[in-house]
N, C-alpha and C positions, 0 to 999 in steps of 0.2 A: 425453429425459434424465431418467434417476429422480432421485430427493429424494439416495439415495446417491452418487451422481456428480455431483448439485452440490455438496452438503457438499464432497467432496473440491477445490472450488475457493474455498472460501470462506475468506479471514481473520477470524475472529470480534473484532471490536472495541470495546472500550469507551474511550475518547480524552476522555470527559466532564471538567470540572474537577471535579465532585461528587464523583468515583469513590471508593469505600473499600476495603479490604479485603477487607469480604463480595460485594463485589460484582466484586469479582476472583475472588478464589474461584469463584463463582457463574458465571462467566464459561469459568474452566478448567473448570468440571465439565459444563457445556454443551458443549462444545467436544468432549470426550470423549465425552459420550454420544451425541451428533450427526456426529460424525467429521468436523468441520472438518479444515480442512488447516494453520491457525494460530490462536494467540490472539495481537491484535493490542493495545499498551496503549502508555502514557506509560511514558518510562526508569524512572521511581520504580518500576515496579513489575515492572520486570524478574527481578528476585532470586524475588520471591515464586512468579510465573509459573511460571519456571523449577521450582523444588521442586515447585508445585502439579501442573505436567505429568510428570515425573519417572516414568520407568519407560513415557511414553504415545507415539504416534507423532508427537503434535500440535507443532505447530514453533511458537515466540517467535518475533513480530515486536516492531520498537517503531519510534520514526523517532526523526528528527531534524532540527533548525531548525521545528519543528515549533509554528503550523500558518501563518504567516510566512513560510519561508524568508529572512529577515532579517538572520540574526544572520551573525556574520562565519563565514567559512570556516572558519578556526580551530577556532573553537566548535562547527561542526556537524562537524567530523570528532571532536573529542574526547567527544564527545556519542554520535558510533556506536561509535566506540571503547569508550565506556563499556557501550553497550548491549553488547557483542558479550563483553566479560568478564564480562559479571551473568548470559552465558548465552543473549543470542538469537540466531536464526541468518537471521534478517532485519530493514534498517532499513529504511524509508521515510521519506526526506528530501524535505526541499521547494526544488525550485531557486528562485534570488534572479530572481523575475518581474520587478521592480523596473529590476535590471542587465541582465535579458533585452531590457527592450520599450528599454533606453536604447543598445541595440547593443551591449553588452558582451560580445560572446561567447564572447569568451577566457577572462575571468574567472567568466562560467558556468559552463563545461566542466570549469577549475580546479579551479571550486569541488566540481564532480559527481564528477571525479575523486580528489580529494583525501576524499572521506567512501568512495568505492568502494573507495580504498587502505586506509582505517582497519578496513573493514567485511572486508575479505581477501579470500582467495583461495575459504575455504571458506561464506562466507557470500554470502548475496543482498541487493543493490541497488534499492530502485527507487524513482523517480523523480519527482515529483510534479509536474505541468505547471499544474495551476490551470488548466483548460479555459475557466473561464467566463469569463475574462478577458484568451482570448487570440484570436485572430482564426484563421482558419484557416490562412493563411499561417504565422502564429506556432507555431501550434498542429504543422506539420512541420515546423518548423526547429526547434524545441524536439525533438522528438522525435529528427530527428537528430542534435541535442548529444549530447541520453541515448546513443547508442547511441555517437558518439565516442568519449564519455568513458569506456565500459566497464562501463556498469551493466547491471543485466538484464532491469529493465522500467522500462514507461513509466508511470508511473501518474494518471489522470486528474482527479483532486481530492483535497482535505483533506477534506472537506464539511463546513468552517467556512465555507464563500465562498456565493457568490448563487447558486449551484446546481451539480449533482454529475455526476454520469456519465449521455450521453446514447447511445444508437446511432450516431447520426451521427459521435460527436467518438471514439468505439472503433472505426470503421470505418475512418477517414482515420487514423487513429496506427496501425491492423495495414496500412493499405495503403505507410506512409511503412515501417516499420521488418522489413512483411511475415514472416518465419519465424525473424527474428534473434534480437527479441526477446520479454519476454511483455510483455502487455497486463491492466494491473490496475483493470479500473473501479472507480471509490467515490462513495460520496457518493447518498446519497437511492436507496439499493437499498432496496425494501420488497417487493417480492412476488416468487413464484415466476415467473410471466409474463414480468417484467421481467430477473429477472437470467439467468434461459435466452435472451431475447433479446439482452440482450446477450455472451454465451457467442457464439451467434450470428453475432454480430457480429466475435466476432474478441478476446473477454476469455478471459485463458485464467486470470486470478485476479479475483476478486469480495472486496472490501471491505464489509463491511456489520454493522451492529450488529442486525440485525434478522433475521439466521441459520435461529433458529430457528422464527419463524412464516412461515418461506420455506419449509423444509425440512419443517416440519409439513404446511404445505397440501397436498402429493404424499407422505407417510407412509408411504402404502397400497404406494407402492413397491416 
């Protein structure tokens, strides 16, 4: 795989609480020059995003209940709803882990469906499982909700938690939801090695703030 066909799987993210402006900025113009396939941020800064990419192919992402999954339903649907007016055309929400591991899973699915209705017809879904905290069993019946509920990926961490996207936990989420849906690993991507391996594996989007000295290492491309 060249440096160019992985960029094109990558969401370039900065999710930091420090984040500024210039570093937004900075962010969209890497993105651009590197031919990610999104820039990925916090709602606040969806507006800016938006204008900064303007005229570019690069696509908004942002999430929601974000990095939690906590906040009520309510909340994380007006929240993508909010994203998807400032301009993006993908969220990434965090399902309520919480109400998952308590057998709630009505109220999960609800809750996934109800931020997929806000996010529309024309926008993409995807899903946050929090891998590191769920068992394997968990880990495919999570996957299955996502896919109930209507979303379009499953995605495998926040990478605020005890750790991020493995091989193993992208192989068993493409074998559970197999060609239905995509598979978005995140969380602790740092090299080229790794995130071809998991491509691999069965990610057909890559999460990582670390983009561009992934895409740097194979250049020569």
């Amino acid at each position: 795989m060249t440096s160019k066909e992985l960029a094109r799987l990558i969401d370039h993210t900065l999710l930091k609480v420090e984040a500024r402006m210039g570093d937004i900025k900075r962010l969209c113009e890497e993105a651009v020059e590197f031919g990610f396939f999104s820039v990925c941020t916090n709602q606040f800064w969806v507006r800016a995003v938006t204008s900064f990419l303007e005229g570019t192919d690069v696509k908004v992402c942002s999430v929601s209940g974000f990095p939690l999954g906590a906040s009520t339903t309510e909340l994380k649907a007006e929240e993508a709803r909010r994203c998807m007016d400032d301009g993006a055309d993908e969220v990434d929400m965090v399902m309520n882990v919480g109400a998952f591991k308590d057998g709630e899973y009505a109220k999960v699915r609800e809750d996934i469906e109800k931020v997929v209705e806000a996010v529309g017809s024309g926008g993409i879904t995807k899903v946050i499982i929090e891998t590191c905290v769920l068992t394997d069993p968990e880990k495919k019946k999570a996957s299955l909700l996502v896919k109930e509920a209507g979303a379009q990926f499953v995605k495998t961490s926040t990478g605020f938690a005890s750790a991020g996207a493995t091989i193993e936990d992208v192989r068993l989420i493409r074998g559970v939801v197999e060609g239905s849906l995509g598979v978005k690993a995140s969380g602790g991507i740092r090299t080229y090695d790794q995130a071809v391996a998991l491509v691999e594996a069965g990610a057909t989007r890559l999460g990582t703030s670390a983009g561009v000295q992934i895409v740097r290492c194979h250049s020569g491309d």
